[in-house]
C-alpha positions in Angstrom: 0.0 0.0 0.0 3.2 2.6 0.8 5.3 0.9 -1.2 7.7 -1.6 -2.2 10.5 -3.0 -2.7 12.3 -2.9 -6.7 14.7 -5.3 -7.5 17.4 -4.9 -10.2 18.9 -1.6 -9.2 22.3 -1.6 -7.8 22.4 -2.2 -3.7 25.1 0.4 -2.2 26.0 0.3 1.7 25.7 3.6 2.9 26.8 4.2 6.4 24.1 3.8 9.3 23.3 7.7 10.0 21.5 10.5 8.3 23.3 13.7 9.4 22.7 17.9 9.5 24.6 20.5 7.8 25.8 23.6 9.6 24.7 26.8 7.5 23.0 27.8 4.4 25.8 25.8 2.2 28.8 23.3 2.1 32.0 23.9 3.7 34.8 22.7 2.7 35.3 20.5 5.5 31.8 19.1 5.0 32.4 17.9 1.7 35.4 16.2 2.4 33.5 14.7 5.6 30.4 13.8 4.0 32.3 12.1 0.9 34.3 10.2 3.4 31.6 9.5 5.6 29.3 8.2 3.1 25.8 8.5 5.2 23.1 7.1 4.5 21.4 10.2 4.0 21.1 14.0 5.2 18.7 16.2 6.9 18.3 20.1 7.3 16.2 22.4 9.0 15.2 25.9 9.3 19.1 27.2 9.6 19.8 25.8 6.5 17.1 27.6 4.8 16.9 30.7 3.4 15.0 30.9 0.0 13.7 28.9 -3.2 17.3 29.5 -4.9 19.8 28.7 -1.8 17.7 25.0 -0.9 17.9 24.0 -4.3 21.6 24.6 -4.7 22.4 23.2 -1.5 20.3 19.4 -1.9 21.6 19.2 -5.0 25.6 20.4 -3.5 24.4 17.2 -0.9 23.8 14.6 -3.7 26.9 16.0 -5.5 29.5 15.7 -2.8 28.5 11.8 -2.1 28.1 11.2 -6.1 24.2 9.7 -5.3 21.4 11.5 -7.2 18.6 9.0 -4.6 20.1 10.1 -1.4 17.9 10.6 0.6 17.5 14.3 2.1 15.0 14.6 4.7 13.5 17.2 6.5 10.8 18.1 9.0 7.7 19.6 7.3 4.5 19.3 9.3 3.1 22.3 9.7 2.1 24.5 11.9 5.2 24.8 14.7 6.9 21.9 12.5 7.6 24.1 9.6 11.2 24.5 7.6 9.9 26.1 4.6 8.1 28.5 5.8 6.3 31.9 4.1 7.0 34.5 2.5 8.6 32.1 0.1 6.5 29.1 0.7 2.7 28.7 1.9 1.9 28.4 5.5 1.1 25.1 6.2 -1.5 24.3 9.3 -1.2 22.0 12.3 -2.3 18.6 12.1 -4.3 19.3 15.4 -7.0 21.9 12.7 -7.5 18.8 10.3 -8.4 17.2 14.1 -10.8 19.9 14.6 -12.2 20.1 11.0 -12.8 16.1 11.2 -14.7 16.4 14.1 -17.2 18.5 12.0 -17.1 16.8 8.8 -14.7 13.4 8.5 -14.8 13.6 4.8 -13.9 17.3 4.2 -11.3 16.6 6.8 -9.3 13.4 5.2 -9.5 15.5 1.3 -8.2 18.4 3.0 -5.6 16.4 4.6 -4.7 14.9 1.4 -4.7 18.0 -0.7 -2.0 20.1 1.1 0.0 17.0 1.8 0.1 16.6 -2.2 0.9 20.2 -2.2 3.0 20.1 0.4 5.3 17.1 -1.6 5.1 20.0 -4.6 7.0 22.6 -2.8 9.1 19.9 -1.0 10.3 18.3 -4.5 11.0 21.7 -5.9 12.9 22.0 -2.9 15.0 19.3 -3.8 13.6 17.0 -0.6 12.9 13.4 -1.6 11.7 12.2 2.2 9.6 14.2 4.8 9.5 13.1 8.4 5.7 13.3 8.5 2.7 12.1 9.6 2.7 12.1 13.4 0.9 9.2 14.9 1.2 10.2 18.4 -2.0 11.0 20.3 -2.7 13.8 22.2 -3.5 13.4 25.6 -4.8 16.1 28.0 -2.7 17.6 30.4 1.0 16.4 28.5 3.9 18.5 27.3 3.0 20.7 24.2 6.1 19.2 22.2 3.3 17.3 20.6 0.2 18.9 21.4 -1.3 20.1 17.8 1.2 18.3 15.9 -1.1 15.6 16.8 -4.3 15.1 15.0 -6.3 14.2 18.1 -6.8 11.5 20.8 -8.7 9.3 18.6 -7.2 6.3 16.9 -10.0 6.2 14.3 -9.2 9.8 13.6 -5.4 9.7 13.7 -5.4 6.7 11.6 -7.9 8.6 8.3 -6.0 11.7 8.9 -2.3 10.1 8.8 -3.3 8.2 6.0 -4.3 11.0 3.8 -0.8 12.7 4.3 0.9 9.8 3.5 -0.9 9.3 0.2 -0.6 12.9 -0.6 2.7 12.6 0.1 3.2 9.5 -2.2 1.3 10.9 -5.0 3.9 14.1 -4.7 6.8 11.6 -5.1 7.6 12.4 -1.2 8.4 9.7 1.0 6.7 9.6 4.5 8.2 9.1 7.6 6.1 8.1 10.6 7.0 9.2 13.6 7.3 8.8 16.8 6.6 5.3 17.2 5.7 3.6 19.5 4.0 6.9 20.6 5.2 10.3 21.8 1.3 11.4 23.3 2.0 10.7 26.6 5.5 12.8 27.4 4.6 15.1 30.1 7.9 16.8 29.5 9.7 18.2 26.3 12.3 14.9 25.2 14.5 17.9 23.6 15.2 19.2 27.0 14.5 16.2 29.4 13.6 12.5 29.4 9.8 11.9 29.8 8.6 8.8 31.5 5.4 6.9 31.0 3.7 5.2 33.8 0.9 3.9 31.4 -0.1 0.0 31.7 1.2 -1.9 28.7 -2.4 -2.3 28.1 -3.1 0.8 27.8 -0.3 1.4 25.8 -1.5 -1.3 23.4 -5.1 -0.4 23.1 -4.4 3.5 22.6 -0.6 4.9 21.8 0.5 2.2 19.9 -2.3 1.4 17.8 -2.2 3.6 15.5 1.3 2.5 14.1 -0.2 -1.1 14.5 -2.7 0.2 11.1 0.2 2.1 9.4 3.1 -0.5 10.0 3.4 -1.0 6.3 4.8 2.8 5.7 8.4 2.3 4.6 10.0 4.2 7.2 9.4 5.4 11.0 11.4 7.5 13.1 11.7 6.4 17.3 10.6 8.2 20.8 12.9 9.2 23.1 10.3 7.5 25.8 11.0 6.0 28.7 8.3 3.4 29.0 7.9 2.0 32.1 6.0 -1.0 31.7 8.1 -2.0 28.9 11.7 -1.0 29.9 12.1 1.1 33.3 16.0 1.5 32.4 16.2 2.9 28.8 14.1 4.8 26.4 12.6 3.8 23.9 15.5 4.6 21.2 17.8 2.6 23.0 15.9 0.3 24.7 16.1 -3.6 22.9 12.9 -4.6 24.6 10.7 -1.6 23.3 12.8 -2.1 19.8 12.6 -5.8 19.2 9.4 -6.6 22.0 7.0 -3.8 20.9 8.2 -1.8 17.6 9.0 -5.1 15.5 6.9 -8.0 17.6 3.8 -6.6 19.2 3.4 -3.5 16.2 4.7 -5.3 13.7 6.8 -2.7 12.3 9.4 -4.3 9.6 10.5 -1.3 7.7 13.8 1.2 8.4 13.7 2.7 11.7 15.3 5.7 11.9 16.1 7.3 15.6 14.8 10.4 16.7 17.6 12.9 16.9 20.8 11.5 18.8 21.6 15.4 20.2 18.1 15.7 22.0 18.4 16.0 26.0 16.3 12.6 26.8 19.2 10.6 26.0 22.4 10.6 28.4 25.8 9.6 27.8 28.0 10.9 25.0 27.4 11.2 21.0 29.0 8.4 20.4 27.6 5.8 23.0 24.2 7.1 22.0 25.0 6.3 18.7 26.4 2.9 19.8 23.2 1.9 22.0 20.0 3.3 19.7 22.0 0.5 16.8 22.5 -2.1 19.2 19.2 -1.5 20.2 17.8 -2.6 16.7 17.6 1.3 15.4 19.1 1.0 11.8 19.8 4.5 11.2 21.2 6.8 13.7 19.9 10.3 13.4 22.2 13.5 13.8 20.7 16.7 13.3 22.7 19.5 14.6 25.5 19.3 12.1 28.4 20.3 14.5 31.6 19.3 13.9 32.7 17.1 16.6 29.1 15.7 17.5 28.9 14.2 13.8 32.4 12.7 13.8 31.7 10.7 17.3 28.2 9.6 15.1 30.3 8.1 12.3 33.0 6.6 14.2 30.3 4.5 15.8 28.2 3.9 12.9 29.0 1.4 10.7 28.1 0.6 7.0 25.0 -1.1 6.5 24.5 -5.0 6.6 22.1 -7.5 6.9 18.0 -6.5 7.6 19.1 -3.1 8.2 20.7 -2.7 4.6 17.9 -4.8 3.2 15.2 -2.1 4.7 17.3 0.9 3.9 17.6 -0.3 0.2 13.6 -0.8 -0.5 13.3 3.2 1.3 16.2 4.4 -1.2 14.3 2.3 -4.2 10.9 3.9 -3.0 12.6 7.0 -4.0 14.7 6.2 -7.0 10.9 4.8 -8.5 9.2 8.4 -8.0 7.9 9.6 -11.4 7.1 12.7 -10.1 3.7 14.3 -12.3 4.4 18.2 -12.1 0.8 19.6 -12.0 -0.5 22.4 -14.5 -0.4 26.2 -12.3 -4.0 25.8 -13.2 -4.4 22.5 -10.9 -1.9 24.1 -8.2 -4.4 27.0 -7.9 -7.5 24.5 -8.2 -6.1 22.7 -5.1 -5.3 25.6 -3.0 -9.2 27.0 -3.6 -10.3 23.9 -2.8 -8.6 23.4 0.6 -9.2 27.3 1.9 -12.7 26.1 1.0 -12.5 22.8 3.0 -10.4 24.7 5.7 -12.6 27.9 6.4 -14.4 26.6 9.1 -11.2 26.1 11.3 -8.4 27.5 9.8 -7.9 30.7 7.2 -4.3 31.9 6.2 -3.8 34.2 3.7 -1.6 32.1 1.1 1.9 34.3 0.8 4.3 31.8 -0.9 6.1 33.8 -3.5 
């Protein structure tokens, strides 16, 4: 249904990270680095980011330096909060939480309203030069919880999380944009913020089951999913989630069913302790295939790949069918006609929740 694996293209092993950039392009030290390093692919975020012109040049200065025109290059476009390109030179996007509100009115208008501005979300992301988004979020929102979810949630129902989600991800598909979903097994119930601090779930396993986790139970087959820095305590009182073997192999793979490329939540965030490279080192041995590094400093990103290694095994198996997801995109550029058809149509589906004016150059 997301995708699948191609056979007959040429199976590369990349090293087991994605990693960040510093600034708005390559230094010189980077592409020595990154040509060296070989990851398996790169992310960048709203430092990185200054216009139409400047993205372009630099995902496609990413995909020259490691001589790989499918590398993937990710990057964290939600909406709402979760925005990299962001107006005057691209549309505002908004929250997951308004297509919540607008399914409570109408499910319908909700899930073609989710799927329109993922589809045109993907447009401006491919223009970009972004093959791979890290969105939908599955997580639910739970009263009374840290806001580092809070709207970027669609809601606290499964039934809705799961429709919404799965719009997104089809949008995103259709764009030639491959989804990431994230945070699994469930991010809902941190009471703090895991970029600052480590938030720990007293929830039953039960209840975990029935609620936070079933959501990626019904979208297992997405391609890729990125981890929670969770420390669930009915599961694994010693380690989060990221690093924790029992939430990896007992609940992520086993109990969800999850047999695609799992990619770690950032390696730099608070929640984890220890140094770069042991967090590195323990979210792999763990069962994380890909260790995520987002800040692109220096001395953070060399401890990341002296403790990666290249991919082997399941993990280069998984991290192959992602890359071929990507390399089999036949991306269908719509008419400026259809664009502008799309973006009447969602202020339309919108207006009861949400208005914006639309100031994307």
């Amino acid at each position: 249904m997301w995708g699948a694996s191609l056979s007959g293209l040429e199976v590369k092993k990349p090293r087991a990270c994605i990693l960040g950039v510093a600034g708005t392009e390559l230094s010189n030290w980077e592409k020595g680095f990154f040509r060296e390093a070989d990851p398996y692919g790169f992310i960048l975020f709203a430092r990185n980011v200054e216009d139409r012109n400047q993205v372009r040049a630099l995902t496609s200065a990413l995909r020259d330096t490691v001589g790989n025109s499918n590398i993937p290059i990710f990057v964290d476009q939600e909406g709402g909060r979760v925005m990299r390109l962001k107006p005057p030179h691209w549309r505002k996007i908004p929250a997951a939480g308004v297509f919540g509100e607008l399914f409570d009115r109408n499910p319908e208008d909700a899930r073609e309203a989710a799927y329109i501005n993922a589809r045109l979300m993907a447009m401006d992301l491919r223009e970009a030069g972004f093959n791979t988004t890290c969105a939908p979020v599955l997580d639910l929102r739970f009263p009374g919880m840290s806001d580092v979810v809070g709207d970027r949630s669609y809601g606290a129902d499964v039934t809705k999380v799961v429709t919404l989600a799965s719009a997104v991800a089809a949008g995103l598909l259709d764009g030639a944009i491959a989804p990431v979903i994230k945070h699994i097994p469930g991010h809902g119930r941190a009471a703090v913020d895991s970029h600052k601090d480590l938030p720990v779930v007293s929830a039953s396993h039960d209840t975990l089951s029935q609620l936070d986790f079933a959501p990626f139970v019904q979208m297992k087959d997405v391609l890729a999913a990125m981890s929670a820095h969770l420390l669930f305590t009915a599961i694994d009182d010693q380690r989060p989630g990221t690093v924790s073997p029992k939430v990896i192999n007992d609940v992520i793979r086993t109990e969800i069913g999850f047999e695609n490329l799992l990619i770690s939540d950032d390696l730099s965030m608070e929640a984890l302790g220890g140094s770069i490279a042991s967090r590195t080192h323990e979210c792999l041995h763990a069962g994380c295939d890909i260790a995520l590094h987002c800040n692109g400093k220096r001395t953070e990103m060399e401890e990341v790949v002296s403790m990666a290694p290249l991919l082997s095994g399941a993990g280069l198996v998984r991290a192959q069918t992602f890359t071929n997801q990507i390399a089999a995109f036949k991306p269908d550029v719509p008419s400026s006609t259809q664009v502008m058809d799309w973006r009447v149509r969602l202020a339309d589906l919108l207006a009861p929740v949400w208005q914006a004016e639309d100031t994307a150059k």
